[in-house]
N, C-alpha and C positions, 0 to 999 in steps of 0.2 A: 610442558617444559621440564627438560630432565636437566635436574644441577648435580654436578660431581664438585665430592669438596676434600680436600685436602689437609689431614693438621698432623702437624708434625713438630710440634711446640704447641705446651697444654692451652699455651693464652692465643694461639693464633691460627687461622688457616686462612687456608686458599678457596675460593666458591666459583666453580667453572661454569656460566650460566651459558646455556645451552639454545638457540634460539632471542628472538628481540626481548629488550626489553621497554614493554610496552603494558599499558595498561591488564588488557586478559590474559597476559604473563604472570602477572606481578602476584597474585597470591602463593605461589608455588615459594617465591625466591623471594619474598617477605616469610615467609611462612620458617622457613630455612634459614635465612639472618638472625630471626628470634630466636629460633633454637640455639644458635651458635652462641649468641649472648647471653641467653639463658643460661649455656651450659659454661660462662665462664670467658669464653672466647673474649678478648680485647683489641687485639689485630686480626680484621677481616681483607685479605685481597680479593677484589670478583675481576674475573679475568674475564673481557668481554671478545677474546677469540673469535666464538662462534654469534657473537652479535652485531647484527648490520645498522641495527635502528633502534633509538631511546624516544619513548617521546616524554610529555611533563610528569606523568604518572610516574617514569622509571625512573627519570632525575628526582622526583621526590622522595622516592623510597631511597635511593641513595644518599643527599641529603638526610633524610630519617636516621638511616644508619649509622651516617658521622656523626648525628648528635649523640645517639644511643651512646657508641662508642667512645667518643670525647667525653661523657659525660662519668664513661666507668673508665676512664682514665687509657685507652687507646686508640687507635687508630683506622681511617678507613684508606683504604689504595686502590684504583683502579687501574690495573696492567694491560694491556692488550687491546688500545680501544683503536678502533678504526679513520681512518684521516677524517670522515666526516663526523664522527663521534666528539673527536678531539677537536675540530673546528666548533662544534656545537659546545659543549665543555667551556671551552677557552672565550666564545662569544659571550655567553653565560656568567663568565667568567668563576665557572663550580672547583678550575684547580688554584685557584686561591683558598679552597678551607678544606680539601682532601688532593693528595697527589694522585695523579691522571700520567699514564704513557700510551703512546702507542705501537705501534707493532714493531 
Protein backbone atom coordinates (compact mmCIF):
# COMPACT_ATOMS: atom_id res chain seq x y z
CA UNK A 1 0.00 0.00 0.00
CA UNK A 2 1.31 3.33 -1.11
CA UNK A 3 0.01 6.53 1.32
CA UNK A 4 0.51 9.98 -0.06
CA UNK A 5 0.47 12.60 2.74
CA UNK A 6 -0.16 16.04 2.65
CA UNK A 7 0.97 18.86 5.54
CA UNK A 8 0.50 22.10 4.93
CA UNK A 9 -0.04 23.17 8.64
CA UNK A 10 2.93 22.14 10.95
CA UNK A 11 0.04 20.46 13.38
CA UNK A 12 -2.00 18.79 10.51
CA UNK A 13 -2.22 16.79 7.30
CA UNK A 14 -3.90 15.04 4.99
CA UNK A 15 -2.91 10.85 4.56
CA UNK A 16 -4.23 9.61 1.00
CA UNK A 17 -4.42 5.83 1.68
CA UNK A 18 -4.16 4.11 -1.38
CA UNK A 19 -5.80 0.76 -1.81
CA UNK A 20 -8.42 -1.24 1.35
CA UNK A 21 -7.98 -0.83 4.39
CA UNK A 22 -7.96 -4.13 5.71
CA UNK A 23 -6.02 -6.02 7.84
CA UNK A 24 -2.49 -6.88 5.50
CA UNK A 25 -2.87 -3.17 4.76
CA UNK A 26 -2.75 -1.97 7.93
CA UNK A 27 1.16 -2.00 8.88
CA UNK A 28 2.11 0.45 6.20
CA UNK A 29 -0.66 3.23 7.22
CA UNK A 30 -0.30 2.46 11.08
CA UNK A 31 3.26 2.71 10.47
CA UNK A 32 2.65 6.33 8.92
CA UNK A 33 -0.05 7.57 11.49
CA UNK A 34 2.81 7.13 14.06
CA UNK A 35 5.14 8.93 12.30
CA UNK A 36 2.76 11.86 11.77
CA UNK A 37 2.14 11.95 15.54
CA UNK A 38 5.47 11.39 16.41
CA UNK A 39 6.42 14.18 14.43
CA UNK A 40 3.86 16.43 16.11
CA UNK A 41 1.00 16.05 13.81
CA UNK A 42 -2.59 16.66 15.83
CA UNK A 43 -4.94 16.90 12.92
CA UNK A 44 -4.69 13.83 10.78
CA UNK A 45 -7.40 13.69 7.61
CA UNK A 46 -7.13 9.89 5.76
CA UNK A 47 -8.85 10.36 2.70
CA UNK A 48 -10.26 7.13 1.73
CA UNK A 49 -10.65 7.96 -2.14
CA UNK A 50 -8.87 5.15 -3.31
CA UNK A 51 -10.50 2.77 -0.70
CA UNK A 52 -13.42 0.29 -1.34
CA UNK A 53 -13.36 -1.77 1.78
CA UNK A 54 -12.43 -1.48 5.85
CA UNK A 55 -12.77 -4.38 7.68
CA UNK A 56 -12.53 -4.49 11.90
CA UNK A 57 -8.74 -4.30 11.67
CA UNK A 58 -8.94 -0.84 9.71
CA UNK A 59 -11.72 0.53 11.86
CA UNK A 60 -9.40 -0.27 14.67
CA UNK A 61 -6.57 1.30 13.71
CA UNK A 62 -8.76 4.26 13.09
CA UNK A 63 -10.39 4.30 16.31
CA UNK A 64 -6.53 3.99 17.56
CA UNK A 65 -5.89 7.06 15.89
CA UNK A 66 -8.62 9.26 17.34
CA UNK A 67 -7.54 8.19 20.65
CA UNK A 68 -3.79 8.99 19.99
CA UNK A 69 -5.00 12.23 18.67
CA UNK A 70 -7.80 13.32 21.24
CA UNK A 71 -5.37 12.48 23.64
CA UNK A 72 -2.63 15.08 22.25
CA UNK A 73 -5.30 17.41 22.12
CA UNK A 74 -6.49 16.88 18.18
CA UNK A 75 -8.35 15.45 15.82
CA UNK A 76 -9.12 12.67 13.63
CA UNK A 77 -11.51 13.14 9.95
CA UNK A 78 -12.17 10.96 7.60
CA UNK A 79 -13.02 12.58 3.93
CA UNK A 80 -13.73 10.71 1.01
CA UNK A 81 -15.31 7.54 2.16
CA UNK A 82 -17.40 5.44 -0.11
CA UNK A 83 -21.52 5.06 0.22
CA UNK A 84 -20.83 1.63 1.72
CA UNK A 85 -17.95 2.68 3.95
CA UNK A 86 -20.18 5.44 5.29
CA UNK A 87 -23.25 2.99 5.76
CA UNK A 88 -20.64 0.72 7.58
CA UNK A 89 -19.25 3.95 9.78
CA UNK A 90 -22.78 5.22 10.52
CA UNK A 91 -24.07 1.43 11.48
CA UNK A 92 -21.06 1.36 13.77
CA UNK A 93 -22.00 4.25 14.51
CA UNK A 94 -17.60 5.41 14.42
CA UNK A 95 -18.90 9.16 13.17
CA UNK A 96 -20.11 9.77 16.55
CA UNK A 97 -16.36 10.24 17.97
CA UNK A 98 -14.36 11.34 14.62
CA UNK A 99 -16.01 13.11 11.59
CA UNK A 100 -16.65 10.90 8.49
CA UNK A 101 -17.89 12.19 4.81
CA UNK A 102 -18.26 10.91 1.79
CA UNK A 103 -17.64 11.58 -1.63
Amino acid sequence: MNNETKVEDPAAAIIRLEGDLVSPALPAARSKLRELVGAGIVHVTVDLSDTQMVDSAGIGLLISAHNSLKKAGGELTVIHASKEILELFRTMRIHQHFRVSGD
